[in-house]
LUMLUMMAR-461619 format. One record per residue (C-alpha): residue in one letter; x, z, y. Coordinates in pm, whole numbers, padded with zeros to 5 digits, always signed. Example, Ala and Ser with C-alpha at 12.3 -4.5 7.8 and 13.67 -1.06 7.14 Angstrom:
// LUMLUMMAR-461619
A+01230+00780-00450 S+01367+00714-00106 
// end
This chain:
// LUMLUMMAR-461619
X+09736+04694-02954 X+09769+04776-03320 X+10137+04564-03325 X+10047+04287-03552 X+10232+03976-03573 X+10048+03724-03424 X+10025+03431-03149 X+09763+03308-02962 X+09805+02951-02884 X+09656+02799-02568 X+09646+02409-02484 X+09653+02513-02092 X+09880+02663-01870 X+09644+02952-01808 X+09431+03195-02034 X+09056+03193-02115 X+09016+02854-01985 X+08573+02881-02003 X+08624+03136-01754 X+08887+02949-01521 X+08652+02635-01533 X+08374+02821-01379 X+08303+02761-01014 X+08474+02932-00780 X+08329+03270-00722 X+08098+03260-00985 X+07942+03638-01066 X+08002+03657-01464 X+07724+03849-01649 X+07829+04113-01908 X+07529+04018-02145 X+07370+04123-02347 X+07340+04469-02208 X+07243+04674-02541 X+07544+04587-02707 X+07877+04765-02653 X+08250+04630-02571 X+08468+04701-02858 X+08734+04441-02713 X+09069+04686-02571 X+09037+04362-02331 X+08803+04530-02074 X+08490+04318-01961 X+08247+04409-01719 X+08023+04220-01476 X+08232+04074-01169 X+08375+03753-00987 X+08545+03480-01197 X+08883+03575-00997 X+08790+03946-01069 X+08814+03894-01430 X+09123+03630-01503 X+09300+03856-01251 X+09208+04180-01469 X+09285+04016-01789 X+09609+03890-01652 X+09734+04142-01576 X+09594+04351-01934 X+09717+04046-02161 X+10068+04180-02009 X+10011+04578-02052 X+09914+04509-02431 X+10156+04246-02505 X+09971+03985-02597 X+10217+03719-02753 X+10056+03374-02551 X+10235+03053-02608 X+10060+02796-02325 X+10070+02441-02308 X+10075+02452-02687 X+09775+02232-02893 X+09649+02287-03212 X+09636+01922-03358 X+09584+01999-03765 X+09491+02312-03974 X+09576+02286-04391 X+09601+02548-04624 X+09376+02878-04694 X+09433+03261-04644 X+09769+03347-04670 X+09923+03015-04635 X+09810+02852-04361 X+10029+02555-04167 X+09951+02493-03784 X+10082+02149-03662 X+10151+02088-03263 X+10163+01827-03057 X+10471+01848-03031 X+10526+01794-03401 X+10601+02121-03454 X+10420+02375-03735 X+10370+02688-03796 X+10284+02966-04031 X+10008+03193-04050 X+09835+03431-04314 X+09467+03385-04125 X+09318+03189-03804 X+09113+03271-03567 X+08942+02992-03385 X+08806+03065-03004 X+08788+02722-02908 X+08488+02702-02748 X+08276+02353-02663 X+08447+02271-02293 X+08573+01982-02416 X+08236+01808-02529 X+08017+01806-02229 X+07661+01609-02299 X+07569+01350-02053 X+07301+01230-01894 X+07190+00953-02130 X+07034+00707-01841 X+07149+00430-01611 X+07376+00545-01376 X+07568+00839-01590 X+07883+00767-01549 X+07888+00701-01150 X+08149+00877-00973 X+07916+01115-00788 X+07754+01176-01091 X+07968+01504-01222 X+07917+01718-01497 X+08087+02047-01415 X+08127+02243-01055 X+08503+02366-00959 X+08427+02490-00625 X+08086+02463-00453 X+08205+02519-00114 X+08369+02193-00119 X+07986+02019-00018 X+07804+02057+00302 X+07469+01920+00435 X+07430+01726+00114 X+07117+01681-00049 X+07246+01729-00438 X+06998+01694-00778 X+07132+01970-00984 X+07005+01885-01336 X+06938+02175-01649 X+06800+02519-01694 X+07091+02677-01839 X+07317+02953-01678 X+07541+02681-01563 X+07284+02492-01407 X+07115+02774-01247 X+07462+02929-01131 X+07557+02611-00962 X+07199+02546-00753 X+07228+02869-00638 X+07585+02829-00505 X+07558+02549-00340 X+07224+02617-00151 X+07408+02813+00090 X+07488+02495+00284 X+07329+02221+00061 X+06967+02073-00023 X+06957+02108-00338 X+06669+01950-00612 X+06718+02125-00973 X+06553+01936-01281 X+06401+02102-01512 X+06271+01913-01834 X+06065+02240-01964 X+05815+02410-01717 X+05975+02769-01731 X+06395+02862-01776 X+06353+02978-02107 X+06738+02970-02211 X+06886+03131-01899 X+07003+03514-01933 X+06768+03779-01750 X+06968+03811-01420 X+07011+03433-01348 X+06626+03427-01425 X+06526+03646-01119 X+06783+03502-00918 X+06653+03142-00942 X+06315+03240-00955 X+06356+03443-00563 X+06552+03119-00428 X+06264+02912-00573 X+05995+03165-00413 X+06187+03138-00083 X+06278+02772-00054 X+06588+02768-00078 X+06589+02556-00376 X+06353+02303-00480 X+06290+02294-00829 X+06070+01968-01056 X+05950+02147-01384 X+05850+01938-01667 X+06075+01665-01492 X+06368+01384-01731 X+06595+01176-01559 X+06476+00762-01587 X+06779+00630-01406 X+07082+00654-01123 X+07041+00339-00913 X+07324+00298-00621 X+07216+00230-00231 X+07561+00142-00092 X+07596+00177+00317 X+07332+00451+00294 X+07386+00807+00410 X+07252+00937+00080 X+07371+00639-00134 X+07229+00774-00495 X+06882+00744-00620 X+06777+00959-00836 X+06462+00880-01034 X+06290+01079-01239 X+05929+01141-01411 X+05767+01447-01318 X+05467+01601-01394 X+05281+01444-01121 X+05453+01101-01183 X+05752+00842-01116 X+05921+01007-00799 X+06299+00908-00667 X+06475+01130-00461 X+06752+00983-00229 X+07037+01216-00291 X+07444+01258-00186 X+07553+01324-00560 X+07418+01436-00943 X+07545+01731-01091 X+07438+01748-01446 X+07455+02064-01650 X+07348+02012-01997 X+07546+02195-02237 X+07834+02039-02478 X+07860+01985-02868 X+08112+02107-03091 X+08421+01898-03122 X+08347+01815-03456 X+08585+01586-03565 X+08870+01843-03499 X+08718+02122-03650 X+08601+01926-03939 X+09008+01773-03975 X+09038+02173-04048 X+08897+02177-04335 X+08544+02326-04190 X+08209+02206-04283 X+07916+02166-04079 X+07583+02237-04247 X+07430+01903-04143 X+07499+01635-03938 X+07269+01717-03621 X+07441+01744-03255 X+07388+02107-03211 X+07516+02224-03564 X+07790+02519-03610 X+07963+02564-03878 X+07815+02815-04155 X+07995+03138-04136 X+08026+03466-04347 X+07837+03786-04209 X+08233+03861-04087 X+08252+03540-03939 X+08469+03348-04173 X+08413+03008-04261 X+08431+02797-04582 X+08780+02801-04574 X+08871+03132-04668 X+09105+03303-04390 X+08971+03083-04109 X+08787+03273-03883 X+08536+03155-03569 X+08389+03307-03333 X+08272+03208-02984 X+08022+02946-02878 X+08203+02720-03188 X+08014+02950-03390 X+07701+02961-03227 X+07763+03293-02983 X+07867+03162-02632 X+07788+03505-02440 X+08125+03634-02360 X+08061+04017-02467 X+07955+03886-02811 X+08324+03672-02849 X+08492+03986-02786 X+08298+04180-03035 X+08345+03896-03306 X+08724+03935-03219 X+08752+04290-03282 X+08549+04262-03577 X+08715+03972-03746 X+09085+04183-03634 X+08932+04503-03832 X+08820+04303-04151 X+09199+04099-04190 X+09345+04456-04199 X+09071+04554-04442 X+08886+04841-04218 X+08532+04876-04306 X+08418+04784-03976 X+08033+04729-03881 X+07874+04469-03641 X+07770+04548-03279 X+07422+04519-03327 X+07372+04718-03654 X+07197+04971-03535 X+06924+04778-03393 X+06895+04540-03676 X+06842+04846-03862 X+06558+04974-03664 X+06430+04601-03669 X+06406+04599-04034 X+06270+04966-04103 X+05941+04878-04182 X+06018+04595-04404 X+06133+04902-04688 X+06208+04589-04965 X+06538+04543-04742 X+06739+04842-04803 X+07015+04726-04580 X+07046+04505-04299 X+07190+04182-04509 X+06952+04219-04768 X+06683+04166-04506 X+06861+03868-04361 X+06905+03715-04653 X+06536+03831-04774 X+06410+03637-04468 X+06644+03312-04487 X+06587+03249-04849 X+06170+03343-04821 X+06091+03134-04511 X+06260+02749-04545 X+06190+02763-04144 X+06483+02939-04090 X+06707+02776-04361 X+06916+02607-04157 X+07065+02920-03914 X+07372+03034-03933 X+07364+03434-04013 X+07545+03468-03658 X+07165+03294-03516 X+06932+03451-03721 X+07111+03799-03611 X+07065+03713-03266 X+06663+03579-03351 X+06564+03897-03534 X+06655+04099-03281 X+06399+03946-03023 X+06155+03978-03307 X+05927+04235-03481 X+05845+04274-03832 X+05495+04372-03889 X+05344+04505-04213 X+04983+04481-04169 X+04733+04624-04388 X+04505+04367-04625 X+04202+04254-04390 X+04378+04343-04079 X+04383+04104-03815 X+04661+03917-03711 X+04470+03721-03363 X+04152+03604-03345 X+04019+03266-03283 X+04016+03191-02912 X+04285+03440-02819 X+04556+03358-02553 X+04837+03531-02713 X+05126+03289-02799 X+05373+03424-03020 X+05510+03267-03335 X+05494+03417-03675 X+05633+03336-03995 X+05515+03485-04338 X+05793+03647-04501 X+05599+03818-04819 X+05271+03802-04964 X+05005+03612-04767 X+04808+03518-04430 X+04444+03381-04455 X+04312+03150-04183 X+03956+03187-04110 X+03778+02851-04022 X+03494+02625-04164 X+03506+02295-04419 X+03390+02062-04151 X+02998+02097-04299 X+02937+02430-04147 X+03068+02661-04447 X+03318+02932-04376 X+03634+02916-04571 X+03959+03122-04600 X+04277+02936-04582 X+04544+03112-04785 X+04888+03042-04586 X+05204+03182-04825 X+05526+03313-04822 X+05756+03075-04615 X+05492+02941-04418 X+05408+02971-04045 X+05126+03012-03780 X+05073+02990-03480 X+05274+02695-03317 X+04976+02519-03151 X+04991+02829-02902 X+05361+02829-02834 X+05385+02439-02763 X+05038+02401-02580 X+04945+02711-02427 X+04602+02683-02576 X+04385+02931-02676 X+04412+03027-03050 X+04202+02754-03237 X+04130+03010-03551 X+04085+03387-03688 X+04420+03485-03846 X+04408+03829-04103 X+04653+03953-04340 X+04646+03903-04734 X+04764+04079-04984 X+05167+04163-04917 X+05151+04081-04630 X+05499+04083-04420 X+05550+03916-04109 X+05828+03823-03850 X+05624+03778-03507 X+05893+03594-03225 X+05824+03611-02861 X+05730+03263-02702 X+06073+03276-02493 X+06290+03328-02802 X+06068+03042-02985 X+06153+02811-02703 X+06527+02907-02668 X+06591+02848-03080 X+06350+02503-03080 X+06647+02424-02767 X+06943+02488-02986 X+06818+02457-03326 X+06725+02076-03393 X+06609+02134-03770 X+06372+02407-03642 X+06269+02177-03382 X+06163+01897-03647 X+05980+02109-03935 X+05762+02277-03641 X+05692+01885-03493 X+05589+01800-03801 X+05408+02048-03911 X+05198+02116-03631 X+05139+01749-03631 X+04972+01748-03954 X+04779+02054-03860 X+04632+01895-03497 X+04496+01590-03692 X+04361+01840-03960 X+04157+02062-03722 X+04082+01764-03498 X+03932+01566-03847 X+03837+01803-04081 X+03983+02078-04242 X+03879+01939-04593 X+04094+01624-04556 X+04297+01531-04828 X+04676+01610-04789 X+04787+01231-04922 X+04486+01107-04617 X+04660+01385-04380 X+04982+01217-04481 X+04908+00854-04429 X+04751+00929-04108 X+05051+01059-03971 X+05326+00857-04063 X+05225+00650-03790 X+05168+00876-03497 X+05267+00923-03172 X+05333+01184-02932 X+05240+01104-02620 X+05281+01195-02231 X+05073+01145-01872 X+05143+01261-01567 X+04775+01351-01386 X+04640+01049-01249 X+04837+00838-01556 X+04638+00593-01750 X+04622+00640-02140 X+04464+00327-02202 X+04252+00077-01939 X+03842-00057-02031 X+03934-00423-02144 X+04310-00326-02306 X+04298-00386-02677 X+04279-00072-02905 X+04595+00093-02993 X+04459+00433-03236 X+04266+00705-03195 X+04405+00950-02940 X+04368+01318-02994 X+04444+01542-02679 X+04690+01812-02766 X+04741+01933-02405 X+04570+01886-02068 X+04253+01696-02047 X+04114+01332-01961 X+03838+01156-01736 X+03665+00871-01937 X+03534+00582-01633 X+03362+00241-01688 X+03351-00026-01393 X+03041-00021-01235 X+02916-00259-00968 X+03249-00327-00896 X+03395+00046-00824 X+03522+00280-01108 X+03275+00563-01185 X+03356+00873-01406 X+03155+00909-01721 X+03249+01270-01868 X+03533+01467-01886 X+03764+01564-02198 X+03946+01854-02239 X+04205+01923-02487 X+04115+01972-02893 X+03926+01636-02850 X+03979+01304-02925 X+03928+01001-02733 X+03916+00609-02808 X+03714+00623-03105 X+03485+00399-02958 X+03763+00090-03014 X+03869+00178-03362 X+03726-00215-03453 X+04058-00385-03385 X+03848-00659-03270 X+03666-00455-02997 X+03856-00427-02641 X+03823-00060-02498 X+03487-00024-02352 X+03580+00225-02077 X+03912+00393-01888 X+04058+00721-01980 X+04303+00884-01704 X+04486+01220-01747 X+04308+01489-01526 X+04640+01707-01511 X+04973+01635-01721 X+04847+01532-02024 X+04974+01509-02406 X+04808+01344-02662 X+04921+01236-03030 X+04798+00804-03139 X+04675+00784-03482 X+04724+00409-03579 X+04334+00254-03564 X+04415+00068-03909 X+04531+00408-04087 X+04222+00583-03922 X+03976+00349-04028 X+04154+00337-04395 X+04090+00688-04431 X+03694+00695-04290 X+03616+00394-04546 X+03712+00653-04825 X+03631+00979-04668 X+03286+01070-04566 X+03341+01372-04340 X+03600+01245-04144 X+03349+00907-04100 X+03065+01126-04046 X+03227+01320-03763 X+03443+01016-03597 X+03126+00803-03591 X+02930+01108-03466 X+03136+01176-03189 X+03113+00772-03073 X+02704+00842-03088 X+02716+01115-02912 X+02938+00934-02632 X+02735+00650-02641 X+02449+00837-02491 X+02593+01043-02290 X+02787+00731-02127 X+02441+00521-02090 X+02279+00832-01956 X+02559+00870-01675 X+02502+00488-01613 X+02140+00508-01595 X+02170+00866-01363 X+02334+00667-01073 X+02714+00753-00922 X+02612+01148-00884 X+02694+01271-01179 X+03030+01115-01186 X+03163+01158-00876 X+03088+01545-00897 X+03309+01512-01249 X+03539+01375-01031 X+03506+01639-00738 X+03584+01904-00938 X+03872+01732-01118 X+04030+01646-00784 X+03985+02052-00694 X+04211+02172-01023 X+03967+02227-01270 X+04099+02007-01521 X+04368+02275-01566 X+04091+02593-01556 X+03912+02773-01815 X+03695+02927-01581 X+03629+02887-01247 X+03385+03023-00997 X+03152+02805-00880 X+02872+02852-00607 X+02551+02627-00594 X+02482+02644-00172 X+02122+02578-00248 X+02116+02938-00386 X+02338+03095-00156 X+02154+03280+00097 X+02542+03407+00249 X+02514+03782+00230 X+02913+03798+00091 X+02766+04021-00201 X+03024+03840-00424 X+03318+03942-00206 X+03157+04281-00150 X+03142+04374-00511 X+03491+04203-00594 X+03659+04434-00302 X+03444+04747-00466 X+03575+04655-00792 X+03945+04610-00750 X+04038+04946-00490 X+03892+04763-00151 X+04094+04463-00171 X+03887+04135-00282 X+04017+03881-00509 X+03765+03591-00335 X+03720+03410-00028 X+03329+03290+00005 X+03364+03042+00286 X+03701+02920+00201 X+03747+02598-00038 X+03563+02243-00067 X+03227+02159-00139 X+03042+01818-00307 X+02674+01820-00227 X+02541+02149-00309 X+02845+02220-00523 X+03097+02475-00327 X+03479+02595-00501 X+03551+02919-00315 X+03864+03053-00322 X+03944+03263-00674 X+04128+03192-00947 X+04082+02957-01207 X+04250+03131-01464 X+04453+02801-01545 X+04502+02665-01874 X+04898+02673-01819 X+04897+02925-01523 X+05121+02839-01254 X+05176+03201-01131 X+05310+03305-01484 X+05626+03049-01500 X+05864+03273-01182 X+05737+03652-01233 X+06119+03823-01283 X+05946+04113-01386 X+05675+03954-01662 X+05402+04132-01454 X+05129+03841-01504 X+04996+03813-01841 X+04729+03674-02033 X+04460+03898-02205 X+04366+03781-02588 X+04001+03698-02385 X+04183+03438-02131 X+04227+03648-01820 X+04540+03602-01624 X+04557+03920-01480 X+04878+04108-01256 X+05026+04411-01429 X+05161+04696-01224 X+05528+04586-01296 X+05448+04374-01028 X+05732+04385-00733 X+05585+04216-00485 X+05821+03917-00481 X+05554+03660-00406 X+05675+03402-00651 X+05350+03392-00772 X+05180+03353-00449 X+05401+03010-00357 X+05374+02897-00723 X+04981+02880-00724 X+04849+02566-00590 X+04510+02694-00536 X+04587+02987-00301 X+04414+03191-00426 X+04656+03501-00479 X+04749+03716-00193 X+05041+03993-00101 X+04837+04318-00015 X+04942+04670+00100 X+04712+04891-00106 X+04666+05221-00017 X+04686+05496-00319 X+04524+05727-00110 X+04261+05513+00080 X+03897+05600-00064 X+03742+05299-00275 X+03490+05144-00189 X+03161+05201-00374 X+02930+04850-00299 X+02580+05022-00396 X+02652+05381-00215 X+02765+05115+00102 X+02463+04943+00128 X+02199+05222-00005 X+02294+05509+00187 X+02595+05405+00451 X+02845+05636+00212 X+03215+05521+00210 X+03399+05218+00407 X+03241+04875+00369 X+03372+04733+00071 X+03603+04430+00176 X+03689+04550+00513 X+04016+04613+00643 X+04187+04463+00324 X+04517+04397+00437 X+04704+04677+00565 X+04933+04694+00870 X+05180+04945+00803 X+05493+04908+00701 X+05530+05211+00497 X+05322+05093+00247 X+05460+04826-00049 X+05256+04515-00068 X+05156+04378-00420 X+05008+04062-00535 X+04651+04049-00637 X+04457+03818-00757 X+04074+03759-00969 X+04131+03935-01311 X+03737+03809-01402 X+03686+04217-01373 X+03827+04210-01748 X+03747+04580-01802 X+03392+04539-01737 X+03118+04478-01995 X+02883+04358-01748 X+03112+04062-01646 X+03216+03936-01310 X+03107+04165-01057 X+03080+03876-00831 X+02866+03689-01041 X+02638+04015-01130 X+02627+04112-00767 X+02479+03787-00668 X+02116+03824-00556 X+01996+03480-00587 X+02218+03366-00941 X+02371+03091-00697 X+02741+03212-00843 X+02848+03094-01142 X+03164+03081-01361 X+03171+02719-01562 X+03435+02616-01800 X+03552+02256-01828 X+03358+02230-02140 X+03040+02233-01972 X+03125+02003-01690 X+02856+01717-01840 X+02624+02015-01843 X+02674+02057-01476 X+02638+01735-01404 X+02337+01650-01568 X+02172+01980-01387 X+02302+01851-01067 X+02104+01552-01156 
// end
């Protein structure tokens, strides 16, 4: 357009080759939407065919000089005096390079038995060339996601996903999977890895696909594999140019300038080589990188919003001197390129709080991920002896990870020091840079390690004990059901639970019987720590479970020399000891309630109604007062749900630990108050995703009326006023839009539960896992 010499070589017979490998009719996203096209290439959301036909026919209207079929094999020289060699032998010279390259060429595999099977494929031309196949579609990338969705039309299709949400997947491809998910027409296994690809010949579906999910080993006899798991940079070629990597980890890009230019000066990448791989952001890069070769003060695409990003932070008085502010303050983020940490920041906020202010409070169920970029963070907790003690956390450190990889409530009081600046990331964005950012990935492993085994111990540990405890740990995972370790098996460590929760059993006249229940923040097996002693009882994961093995040698090392940590393991095997013998002594009761309520989903709860049928003199009060409550519609079904000796689950929710209903909302409606509730916001479409996802059924599609009169429970029963709260709940007409609903635990009312308060005889209850034993023992 401007009529600069140039060429743009292309190892194809055909331009933009990421595009033309796409699967036939693929719909290409213009992502991400706030940022504008700069390219005089024009790029909008279409059809694969749409697109390579439009920029044909433009690479001919602005004269593009293309030479196909021509490979770059070798790159020497430096701005200004560059030398290009072919395969064909031939060279040429060039004043600056631009590399677009992209990572088609590197596709990751599998990594099982099986991989390389020829109906195991790792890309999709055209997915109208399979019918009436039952295909395992593996990743929860764009790719992946693009693919299922094509070829459910006329295909079974399984998709695999390792993680238990799509947390890298752009926003439309999110509510697209999400609907065929809701709607069967895809089958998707979260938290799910490939264990192997075993052949069947002669059979109609001659693959066998086996995989560990959540809920255990499962194979699934399938036509063909289609794995979608991303590619690497080709290294070695870029690296013959002259480029360096900043490390040697798979995922690494190349360090490059604010404007995109590498260490070799006059080499310029942009693209998914350097760490961008949305098309929109490619072009932008190309512009930009066009503009600063002819020297025209050009700025970046997302400027502007950077700029609002960083207006509070006043210490930054531009928009690099905040990125570099932030890279060289918090270690964390060392290792991004400036292209990443562009892209990060602008998912983030930075907060300036005031001294005292605070930051979450212990117990919370917020889950985003802060880092301290000035001053300090103090972390309220105790010494392990009962004393309250602040916790000074400084510049470069972090907080907060124990909530973004467990889901569990905040385990401490958070408030700002003096200084204080912070950069507070969204759980999605968290997830999506741990995916793609390997040194991130490590430093928040290990440091969160060392912090578990802290909180679990004693805060007041030494950091060379803290140390030798962990350079022998384990992470560990169960699918619900698993065994951790058997009564009899010899002692392996001291397991602390970081996720999910356990059943402890003994055998007892010659059947297993539950002893107590352990949720996560615990430990189990200190009762074994004598690596003499066998294990004296059973311990099975109630739901999928995750729990890090301190080595029993290193654990006993550090008790022989430090008294708290001695005093609390050996007062937690006391106070196990007689709870166990008073379980034994109770009878099979006790236990097999433990185990009722286990069976019922309330590993995974932190609260859950509960109704004691002793009490219950069936009035419906509870349902009465939850319809009154929530507009006429009620959140609980009374008569529905099991029942163990006096001991009834109704139907409400259970306000799950890792809720279900959250992991497919397209429009984020379901949330999690800082108190626990998992409540439905009124961004809430009606798509029912949530309603499938639940395993408890206990949320519901209703047509609330706006205009219908609520229901007033005490003017009902007193005085006849008003409908009868509960009646009539789900409307009939058409006209009206349905909405889920669910139990919110009345979260905007001091007085609690109304079912609960409504109850005439106390006989409903909420209990949290924590006081199953309680429970039991009462029962008893």
């Amino acid at each position: 357009q401007l009529g600069v010499a140039h060429v743009l070589l292309e190892a194809t017979n055909h331009p933009a080759d990421t595009i033309y490998k796409y699967q036939k009719g693929k719909h290409v996203m213009a992502e991400p939407n706030v940022l504008p096209l700069r390219s005089p290439m024009s790029f909008a959301a279409g059809t694969r065919e749409r697109i390579l036909e439009t920029w044909d026919r433009e690479l001919v209207e602005h004269k593009v000089n293309v030479r196909y079929g021509t490979q770059v094999t070798g790159i020497k020289g430096q701005r200004g005096n560059f030398t290009l060699t072919l395969s064909s032998g031939a060279t040429l010279a060039a004043e600056f390079v631009v590399l677009g390259i992209g990572l088609q060429g590197n596709l990751r595999k599998i990594g099982v038995r099986g991989e390389d099977h020829e109906r195991v494929q790792y890309q999709l031309d055209d997915p109208d060339e399979f019918e009436e196949e039952t295909i395992v579609v593996i990743g929860a990338g764009d790719a992946a996601i693009e693919n299922a969705l094509a070829l459910a039309k006329q295909n079974r299709v399984i998709l695999i996903n390792r993680n238990e949400e799509f947390a890298r997947c752009k926003e439309g491809n999110l509510a697209l999977i999400t609907a065929a998910i809701a709607e069967d027409r895809i089958e998707c296994r979260y938290g799910t890895r490939a264990e192997s690809i075993d052949v069947t010949p002669g059979e109609v579906r001659p693959l066998r696909f086996v995989c560990k999910t959540r809920d255990g080993v499962e194979a699934i006899a399938c036509n063909r594999v289609i794995a979608r798991l991303g590619a690497t940079p080709p290294r070695a070629l870029v690296e013959g140019f002259g480029v360096l990597f900043p490390n040697t980890e798979a995922n690494a890009v190349p360090q490059l300038s604010e404007r995109y230019e590498s260490n070799v000066p006059g080499l310029y990448i942009v693209g998914a080589l350097g760490g961008y791989p949305l098309i929109k952001q490619a072009m932008n890069q190309g512009y930009e990188v066009i503009e600063t070769i002819l020297g025209h003060p050009v700025e970046p695409a997302d400027e502007p919003l950077l700029k609002e990003k960083f207006a509070p932070y006043r210490r930054a008085r531009s928009v690099f001197e905040g990125l570099e502010m932030i890279r060289r303050n918090v270690p964390l983020f060392a290792g991004l390129t400036t292209l990443q940490l562009r892209e990060f920041i602008l998912d983030s906020v930075i907060h300036t709080p005031k001294r005292g202010g605070t930051i979450f409070s212990k117990n919370d169920y917020t889950n985003s991920f802060f880092a301290i970029v000035e001053g300090q963070a103090l972390v309220h907790t105790d010494d392990g002896r009962g004393n309250q003690i602040q916790v000074p956390l400084n510049a470069g450190e972090f907080f907060g990870e124990l909530g973004l990889i467990s889901g569990r409530r905040r385990n401490a009081t958070v408030s700002a020091g003096e200084g204080c600046v912070l950069l507070e990331s969204p759980r999605r964005s968290m997830l999506r840079l741990l995916a793609s950012v390997q040194s991130v990935a490590r430093v928040i492993d290990e440091v969160s390690l060392k912090r578990l085994v802290r909180s679990y111990l004693t805060p007041g540990i030494a950091d060379e004990d803290l140390d030798f405890l962990v350079q022998g740990a384990v992470l560990k995972s169960y699918s619900a059901g698993e065994v951790l370790f058997s009564e009899g098996d010899r002692a392996d460590g001291l397991h602390l639970i970081r996720r999910g929760s356990v059943t402890v059993s003994r055998n007892f006249g010659g059947r297993e019987v539950v002893l107590s229940y352990v949720a996560a923040g615990n430990f189990v097996g200190e009762m074994a720590l004598n690596p003499i002693a066998p294990r004296s009882a059973t311990v099975r994961a109630a739901v999928y479970t995750e729990v890090i093995v301190l080595e029993g040698h290193r654990v006993t090392e550090v008790m022989a020399r430090n008294t708290v940590v001695r005093g609390k393991v050996e007062g937690r095997h006391l106070d196990r000891i007689r709870a166990n013998e008073a379980m034994m002594s109770s009878g099979s009761q006790a236990g097999s309630l433990i185990s009722f309520l286990v069976k019922q989903g309330v590993g995974e709860a932190t609260d859950v109604l509960l109704i004691d049928q002793t009490l219950c003199v069936r009035c419906d009060n509870c349902e009465k007062a939850c319809a009154a409550t929530h507009g006429g519609t009620s959140r609980l079904d009374r008569d529905a749900g099991p029942s163990f000796a006096e001991i009834h689950v109704p139907t409400s929710c259970r306000h799950c630990e890792h809720p279900h209903c959250m992991k497919d909302c397209p429009p984020d409606a379901i949330q999690r108050s800082p108190n626990g509730e998992v409540f439905i916001s009124d961004a809430c479409i009606g798509c029912g995703n949530c309603e499938k996802n639940c395993p408890y059924g206990v949320i519901q599609l209703s047509a609330i009326d706006p205009k219908r009169r609520k229901p007033n429970l005490f003017a009902w029963m007193l005085f006849g006023i008003g409908p009868e709260p509960g009646s009539d709940q789900h409307f009939k007409s058409k006209d009206l839009a349905k909405k889920a609903v669910k139990c919110d635990m009345c979260q905007n009312i001091k007085t609690g539960p109304a079912c609960v308060s409504a109850c005439p005889t106390g006989a409903a209850f909420r209990v949290s896992p924590e006081r199953f034993m309680q429970l039991a023992a009462a029962e008893e």
